[in-house]
VOVEXMAR-11306 format. One line per field, with one value per residue (C-alpha): residue in one letter; residue number from 1; x, y, z. Coordinates in steps of 0.02 Angstrom, whole numbers, plus 50000, padded with zeros to 5 digits. Layout:
N
resn: [a,...]
resi: [NUM,...]
xx: [X,...]
yy: [Y,...]
zz: [Z,...]
***
This chain:
491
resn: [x,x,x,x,x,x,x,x,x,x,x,x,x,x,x,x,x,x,x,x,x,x,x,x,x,x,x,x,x,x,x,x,x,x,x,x,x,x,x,x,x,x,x,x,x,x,x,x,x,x,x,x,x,x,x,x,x,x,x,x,x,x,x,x,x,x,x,x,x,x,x,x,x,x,x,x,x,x,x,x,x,x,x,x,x,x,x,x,x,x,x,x,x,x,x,x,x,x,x,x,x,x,x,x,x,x,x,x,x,x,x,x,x,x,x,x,x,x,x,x,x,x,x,x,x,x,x,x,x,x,x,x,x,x,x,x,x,x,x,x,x,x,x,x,x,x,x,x,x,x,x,x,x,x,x,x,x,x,x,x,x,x,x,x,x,x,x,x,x,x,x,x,x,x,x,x,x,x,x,x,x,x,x,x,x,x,x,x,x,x,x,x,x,x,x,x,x,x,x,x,x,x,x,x,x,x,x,x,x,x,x,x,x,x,x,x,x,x,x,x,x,x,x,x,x,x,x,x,x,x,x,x,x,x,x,x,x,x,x,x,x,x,x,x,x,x,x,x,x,x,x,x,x,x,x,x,x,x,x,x,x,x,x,x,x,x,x,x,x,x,x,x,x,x,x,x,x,x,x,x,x,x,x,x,x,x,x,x,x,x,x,x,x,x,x,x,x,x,x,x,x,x,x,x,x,x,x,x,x,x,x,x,x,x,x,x,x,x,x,x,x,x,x,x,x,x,x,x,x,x,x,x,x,x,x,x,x,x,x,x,x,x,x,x,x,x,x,x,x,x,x,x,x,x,x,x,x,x,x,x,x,x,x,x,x,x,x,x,x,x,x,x,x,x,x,x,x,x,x,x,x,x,x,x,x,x,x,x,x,x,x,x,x,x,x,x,x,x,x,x,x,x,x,x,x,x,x,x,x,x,x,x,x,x,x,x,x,x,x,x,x,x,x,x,x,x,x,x,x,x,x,x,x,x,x,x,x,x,x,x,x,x,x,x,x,x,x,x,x,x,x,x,x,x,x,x,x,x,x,x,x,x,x,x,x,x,x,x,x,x,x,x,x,x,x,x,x,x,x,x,x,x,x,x,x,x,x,x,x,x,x]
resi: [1,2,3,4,5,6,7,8,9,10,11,12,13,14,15,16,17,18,19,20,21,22,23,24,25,26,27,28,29,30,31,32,33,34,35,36,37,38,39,40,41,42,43,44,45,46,47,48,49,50,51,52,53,54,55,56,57,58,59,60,61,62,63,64,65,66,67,68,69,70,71,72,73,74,75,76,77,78,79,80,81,82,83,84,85,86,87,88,89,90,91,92,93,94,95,96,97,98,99,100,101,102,103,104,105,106,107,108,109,110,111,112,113,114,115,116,117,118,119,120,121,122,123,124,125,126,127,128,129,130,131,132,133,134,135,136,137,138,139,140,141,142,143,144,145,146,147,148,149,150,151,152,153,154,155,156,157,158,159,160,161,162,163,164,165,166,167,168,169,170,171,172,173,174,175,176,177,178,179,180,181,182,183,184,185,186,187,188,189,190,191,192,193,194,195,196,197,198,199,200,201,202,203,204,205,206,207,208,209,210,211,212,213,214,215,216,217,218,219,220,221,222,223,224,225,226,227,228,229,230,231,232,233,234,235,236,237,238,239,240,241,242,243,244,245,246,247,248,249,250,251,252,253,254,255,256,257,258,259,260,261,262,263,264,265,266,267,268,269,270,271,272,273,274,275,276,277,278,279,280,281,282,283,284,285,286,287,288,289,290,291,292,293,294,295,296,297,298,299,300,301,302,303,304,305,306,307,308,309,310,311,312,313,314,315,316,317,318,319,320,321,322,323,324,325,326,327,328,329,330,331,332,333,334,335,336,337,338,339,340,341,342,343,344,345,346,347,348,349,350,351,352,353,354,355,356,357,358,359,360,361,362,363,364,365,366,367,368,369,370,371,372,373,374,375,376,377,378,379,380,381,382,383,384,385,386,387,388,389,390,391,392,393,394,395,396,397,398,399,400,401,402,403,404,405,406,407,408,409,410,411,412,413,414,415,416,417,418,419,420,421,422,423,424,425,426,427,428,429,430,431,432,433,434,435,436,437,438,439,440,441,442,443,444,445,446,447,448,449,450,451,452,453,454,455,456,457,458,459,460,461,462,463,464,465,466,467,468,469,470,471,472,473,474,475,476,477,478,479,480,481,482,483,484,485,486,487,488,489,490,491]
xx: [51809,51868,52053,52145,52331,52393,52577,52627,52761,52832,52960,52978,53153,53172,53304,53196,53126,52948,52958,52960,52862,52723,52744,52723,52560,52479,52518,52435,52281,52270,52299,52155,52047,52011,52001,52166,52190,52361,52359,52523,52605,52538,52734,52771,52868,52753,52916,52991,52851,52910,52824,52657,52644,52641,52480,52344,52237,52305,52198,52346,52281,52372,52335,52348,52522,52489,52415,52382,52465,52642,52692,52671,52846,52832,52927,52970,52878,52948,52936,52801,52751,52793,52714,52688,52763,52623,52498,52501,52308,52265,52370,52289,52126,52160,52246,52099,51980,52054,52064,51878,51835,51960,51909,51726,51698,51834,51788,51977,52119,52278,52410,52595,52684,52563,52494,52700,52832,52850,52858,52676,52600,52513,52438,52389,52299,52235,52174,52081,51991,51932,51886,51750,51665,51693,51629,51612,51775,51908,52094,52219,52380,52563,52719,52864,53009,53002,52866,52920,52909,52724,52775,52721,52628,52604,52485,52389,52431,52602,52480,52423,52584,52518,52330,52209,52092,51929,51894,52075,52190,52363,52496,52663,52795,52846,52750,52882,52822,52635,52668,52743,52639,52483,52565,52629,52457,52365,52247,52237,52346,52168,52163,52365,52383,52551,52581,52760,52850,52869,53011,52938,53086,53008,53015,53184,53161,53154,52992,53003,53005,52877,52776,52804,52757,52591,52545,52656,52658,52856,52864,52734,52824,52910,53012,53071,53166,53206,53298,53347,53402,53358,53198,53271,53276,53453,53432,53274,53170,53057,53186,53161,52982,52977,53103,53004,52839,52933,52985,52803,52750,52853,52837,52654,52720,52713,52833,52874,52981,53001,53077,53171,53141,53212,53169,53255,53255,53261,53087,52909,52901,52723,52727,52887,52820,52660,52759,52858,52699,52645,52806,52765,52603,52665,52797,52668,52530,52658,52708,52535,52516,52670,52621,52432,52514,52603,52469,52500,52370,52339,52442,52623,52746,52807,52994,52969,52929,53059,53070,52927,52804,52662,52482,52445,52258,52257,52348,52191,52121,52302,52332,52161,52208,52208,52275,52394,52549,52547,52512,52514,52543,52535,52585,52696,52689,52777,52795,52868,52927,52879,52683,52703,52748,52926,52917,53104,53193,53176,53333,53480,53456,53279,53366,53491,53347,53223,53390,53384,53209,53242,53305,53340,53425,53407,53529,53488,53589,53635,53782,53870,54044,54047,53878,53897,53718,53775,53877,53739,53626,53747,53796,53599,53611,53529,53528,53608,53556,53669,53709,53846,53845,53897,54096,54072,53937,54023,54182,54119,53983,54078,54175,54017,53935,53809,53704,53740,53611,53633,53541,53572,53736,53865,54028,54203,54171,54039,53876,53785,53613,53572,53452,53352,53304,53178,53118,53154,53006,53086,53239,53164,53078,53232,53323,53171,53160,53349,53354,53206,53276,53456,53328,53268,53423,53532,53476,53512,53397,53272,53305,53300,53136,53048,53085,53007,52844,52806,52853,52789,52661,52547,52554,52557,52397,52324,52384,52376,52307,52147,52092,52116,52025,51882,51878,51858,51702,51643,51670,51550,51443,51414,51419,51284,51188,51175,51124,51005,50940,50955,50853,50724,50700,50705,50555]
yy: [51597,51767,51783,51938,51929,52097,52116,52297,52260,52426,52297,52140,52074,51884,51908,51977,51810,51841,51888,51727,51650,51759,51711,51525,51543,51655,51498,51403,51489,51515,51346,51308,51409,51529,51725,51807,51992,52058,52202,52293,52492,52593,52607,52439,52442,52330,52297,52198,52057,51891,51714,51715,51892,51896,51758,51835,51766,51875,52052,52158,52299,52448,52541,52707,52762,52949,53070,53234,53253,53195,53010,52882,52882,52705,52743,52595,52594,52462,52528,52512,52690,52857,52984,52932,53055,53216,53163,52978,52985,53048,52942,52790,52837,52863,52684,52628,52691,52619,52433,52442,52466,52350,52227,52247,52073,51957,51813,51809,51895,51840,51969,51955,52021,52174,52142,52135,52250,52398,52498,52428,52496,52638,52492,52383,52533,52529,52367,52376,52516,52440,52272,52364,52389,52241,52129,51947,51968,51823,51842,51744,51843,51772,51801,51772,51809,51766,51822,51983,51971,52070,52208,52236,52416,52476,52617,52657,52638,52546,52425,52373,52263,52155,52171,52019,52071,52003,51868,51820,51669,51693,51584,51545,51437,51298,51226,51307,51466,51440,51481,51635,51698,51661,51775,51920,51950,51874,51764,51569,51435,51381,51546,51504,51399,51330,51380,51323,51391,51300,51232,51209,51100,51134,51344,51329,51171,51158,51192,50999,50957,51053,50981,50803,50850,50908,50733,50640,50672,50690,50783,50673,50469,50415,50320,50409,50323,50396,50246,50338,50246,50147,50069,49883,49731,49739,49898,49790,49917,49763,49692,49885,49897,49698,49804,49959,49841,49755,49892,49958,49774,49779,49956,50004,50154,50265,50205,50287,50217,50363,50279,50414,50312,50355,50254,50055,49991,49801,49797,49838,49982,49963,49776,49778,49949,49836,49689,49794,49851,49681,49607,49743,49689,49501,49525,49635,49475,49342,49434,49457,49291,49250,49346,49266,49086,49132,49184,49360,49490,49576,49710,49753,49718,49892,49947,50124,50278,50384,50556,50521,50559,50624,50560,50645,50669,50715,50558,50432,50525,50515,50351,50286,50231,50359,50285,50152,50274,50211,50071,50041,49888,49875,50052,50066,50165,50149,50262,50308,50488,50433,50419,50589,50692,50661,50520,50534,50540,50654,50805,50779,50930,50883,50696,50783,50888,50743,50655,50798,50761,50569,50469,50296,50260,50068,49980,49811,49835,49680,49778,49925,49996,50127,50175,50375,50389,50281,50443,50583,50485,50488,50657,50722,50630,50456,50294,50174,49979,49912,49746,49680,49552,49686,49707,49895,49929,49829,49930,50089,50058,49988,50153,50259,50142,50057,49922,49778,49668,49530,49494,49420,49497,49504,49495,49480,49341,49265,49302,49249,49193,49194,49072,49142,49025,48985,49107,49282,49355,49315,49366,49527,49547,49517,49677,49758,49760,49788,49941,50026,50012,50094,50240,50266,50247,50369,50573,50633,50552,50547,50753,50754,50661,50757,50918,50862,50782,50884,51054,51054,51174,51026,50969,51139,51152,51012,51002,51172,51304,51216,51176,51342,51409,51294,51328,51523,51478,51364,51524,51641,51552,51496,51670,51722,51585,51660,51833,51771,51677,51829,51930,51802,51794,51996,52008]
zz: [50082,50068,50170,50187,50218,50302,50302,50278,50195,50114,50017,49945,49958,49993,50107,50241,50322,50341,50144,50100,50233,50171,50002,50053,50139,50003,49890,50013,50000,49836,49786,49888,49777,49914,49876,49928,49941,50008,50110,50104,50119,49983,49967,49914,49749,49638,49548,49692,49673,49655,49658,49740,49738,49564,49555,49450,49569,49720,49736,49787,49911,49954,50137,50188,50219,50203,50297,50314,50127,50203,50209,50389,50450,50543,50734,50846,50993,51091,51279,51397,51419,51360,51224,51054,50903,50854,50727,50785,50828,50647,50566,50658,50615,50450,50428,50534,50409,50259,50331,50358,50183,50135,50267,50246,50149,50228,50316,50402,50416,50441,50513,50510,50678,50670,50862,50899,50822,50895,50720,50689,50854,50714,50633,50787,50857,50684,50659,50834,50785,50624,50716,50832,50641,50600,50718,50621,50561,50621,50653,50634,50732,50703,50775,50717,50865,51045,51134,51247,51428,51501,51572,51781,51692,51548,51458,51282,51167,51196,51307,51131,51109,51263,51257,51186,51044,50999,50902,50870,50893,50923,50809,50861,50737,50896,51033,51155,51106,51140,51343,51336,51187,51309,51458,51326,51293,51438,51344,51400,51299,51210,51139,51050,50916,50811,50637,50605,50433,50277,50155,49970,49899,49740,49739,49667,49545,49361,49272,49248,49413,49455,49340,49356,49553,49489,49431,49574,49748,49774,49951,50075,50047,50177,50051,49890,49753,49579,49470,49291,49161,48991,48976,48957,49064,49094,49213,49305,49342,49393,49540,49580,49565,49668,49808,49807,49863,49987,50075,50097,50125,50287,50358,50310,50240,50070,49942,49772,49637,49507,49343,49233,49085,48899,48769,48712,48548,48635,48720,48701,48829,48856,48889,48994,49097,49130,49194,49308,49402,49398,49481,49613,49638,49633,49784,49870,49872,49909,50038,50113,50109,50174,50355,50351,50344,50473,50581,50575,50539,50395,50394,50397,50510,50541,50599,50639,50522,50439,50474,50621,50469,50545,50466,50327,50284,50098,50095,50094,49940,49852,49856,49738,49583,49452,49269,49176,49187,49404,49496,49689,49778,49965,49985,49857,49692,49530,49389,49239,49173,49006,49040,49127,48973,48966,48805,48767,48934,49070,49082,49176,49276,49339,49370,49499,49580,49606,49685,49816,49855,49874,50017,49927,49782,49720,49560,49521,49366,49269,49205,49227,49181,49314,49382,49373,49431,49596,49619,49576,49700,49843,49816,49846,50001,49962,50060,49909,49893,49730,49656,49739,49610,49454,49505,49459,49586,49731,49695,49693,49839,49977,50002,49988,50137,50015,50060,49958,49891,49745,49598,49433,49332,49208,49261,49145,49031,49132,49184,49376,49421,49602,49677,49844,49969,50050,49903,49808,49921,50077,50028,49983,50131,50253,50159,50140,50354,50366,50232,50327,50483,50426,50341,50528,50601,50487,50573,50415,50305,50443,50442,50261,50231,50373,50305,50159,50228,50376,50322,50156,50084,50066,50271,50345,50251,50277,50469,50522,50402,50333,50506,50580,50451,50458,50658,50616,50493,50635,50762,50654,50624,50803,50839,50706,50759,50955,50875,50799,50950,51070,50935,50945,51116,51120,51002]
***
């Protein structure tokens, strides 16, 4: 599908809002594998390109901002009548002339607040012009501030700011919007669609990070857990892993254990990695048949989502099975930095990044001194479940409002093993229902994990963009499909 962005943009500088909210769709798209052009000023410094706009896959596209050999001098034109500047008519028509060559292929076009601001009335009249050439051509208009008010009377061409135009939906970022975006430009509420912005928590992350996100899905669980440490029993990564499964057991949502693994001269990594996803799996069957015994159905109990996560439809096609390095059980996913490239630990810095991604931070340490990592996790805002039985974890938890869980340990000169009755399982699941419930409970996490899942590059696209894009397709051809009809029927 061929898109065309048009922006005008004469600059480039993040700090201008609809910069970067640009910049997030074009990634969007081009991940997608569609063909992007970017249709900006002819005065845009190239220089001032950033992210996105530096893709190799973007066709960058100046437009005509001169005119009669002087440069367009944008004016705002925000009242309802009046006279527009001399030379506005040529320089619309020459604008006008230039989109339609540069137009001529695309299959959509997205515009950025050209149907609104008053300093892009030139290029509105512009763009209206070129659509009467241009007839199959869909657009997609956003707006990005509150609608204005529809004037009583108005004229052309400031009636441009207020008029519908053919074969175009309207986007607004809310739902509250969509009203008063319908009466600014008289269209019904059908003919309005939301297109909120995006957050990619990952624009500002390590190279690491983003590549560990390009083999894990690290924005769309509802529950996200990074557990670094030394690959050895005494950190139990498999009472993690055992957690981790209960907590999907019990919600029927997306879990992800992410093990920052570095390397342990006191066990076979491979064969203790495999028995950590196999304890996972373990909890996650005993637990299923724990609720069929009991005459429940097959499914999970369920105590609320956090973060209201919203279905998510790339997620059915995520979660098959892809290689040894993962393993899901019951929802939940386990895997290890060091089958994802990262052989000899993964760096600090990506550690504390992944942390600010997370919402849940579980230590089922056998033994710690301090737990510094107890204190990295809280500080990203995590949700922490310790060993109460480890002195070191109980002392420094209780202040930080930990929940406190208890597992084997070593204490001073002694060492504890706990006994679970009726059984570990049930014990696990108990917490399990508890800890979920305090992750719906607490409006920060819940804040925290859906600004991850719901505004993510990855569910705007799949929620909103995608389907307004297929629904444009769907438009033309319907439309192509009545041409051809009526030219039947004339012949």
């Amino acid at each position: 599908m061929n898109i065309a962005v048009l922006t005008m943009f004469n600059g480039l500088s993040p700090t201008y809002s609809l910069v970067q909210v640009a910049e997030l769709q074009l990634r969007m798209l081009l991940n997608a594998g569609m063909n992007v052009r970017l249709l900006v000023s002819e005065d845009c410094p190239l220089s001032e390109r950033y992210g996105a706009y530096l893709d190799e896959r973007l066709t960058w596209v100046p437009v005509a901002n001169r005119c009669a050999g002087g440069q367009i001098h944008w004016r705002d034109y925000t009242q309802h009548a009046g006279r527009t500047h001399e030379g506005f008519e040529a320089e619309t028509e020459t604008i006008a002339c230039d989109l339609i060559r540069k137009l001529a292929d695309a299959d959509v076009c997205i515009m950025h607040d050209i149907l609104y601001q008053g300093w892009h009335l030139v290029h509105n009249v512009a763009v209206r012009r070129a659509q009467l050439a241009l007839p199959r051509l869909r657009f997609l208009s956003m707006v990005h501030s509150a609608p204005a008010p529809r004037p009583r009377r108005t004229e052309w061409p400031f009636s441009a700011r207020y008029t519908p135009m053919p074969n175009t939906l309207h986007l607004y970022p809310t739902a509250s919007g969509i009203p008063a975006l319908a009466r600014q430009y008289g269209v019904p509420e059908s003919a309005c669609r939301v297109m909120p912005n995006g957050l990619d928590p990952l624009a500002y992350c390590s190279e690491d990070t983003r590549r560990l996100a390009a083999s894990v899905d690290l924005l769309s669980p509802d529950v996200l857990i990074v557990y670094p440490g030394r690959l050895t029993p005494a950190k139990r990564f498999d009472k993690a892993a055992a957690l981790a499964a209960a907590l999907a057991s019990v919600s029927g949502l997306r879990v992800t254990l992410v093990c920052c693994d570095f390397p342990s001269m006191d066990v076979d990594p491979d064969a203790y990695k495999q028995g950590v996803r196999l304890e996972a799996a373990r909890v996650a069957g005993e637990l299923r048949a724990a609720r069929l015994a009991d005459g429940e159905a097959d499914g999970p109990a369920g105590c609320g989502q956090v973060g209201d996560a919203v279905e998510d439809p790339a997620r059915d096609r995520a979660e098959a099975p892809t290689d040894i390095s993962r393993a899901k059980a019951a929802g939940a996913e386990v895997v290890f930095t060091s089958d994802l490239g990262w052989p000899t630990g993964y760096p600090h810095r990506g550690v504390m990044e992944l942390f600010g991604l997370a919402n849940l931070f579980v230590c089922p340490s056998y033994s710690e001194s301090f737990g510094l990592v107890v204190l990295e996790a809280a500080g990203r805002g995590n949700l922490l479940v310790l060993n109460e039985a480890v002195p070191a974890l109980a002392e420094l938890g209780r202040p930080l409002g930990a929940y406190l869980m208890r597992w084997d340990a070593r204490n001073f000169g002694f060492d504890t093993v706990e006994t679970y009755q009726p059984s570990e399982e049930a014990y696990l699941r108990g917490h399990a229902d508890r800890i979920m419930r305090l992750l719906a409970d607490n409006p920060v996490l819940k804040a925290k994990t859906a600004a991850r899942q719901r505004y993510s590059p990855q569910a705007i696209w799949e929620e909103r963009l995608r389907p307004l894009l297929a629904e444009c397709m769907a438009a033309e051809r319907d439309d192509a499909e009545a041409t051809q009809m009526a030219d039947a029927g004339d012949k």
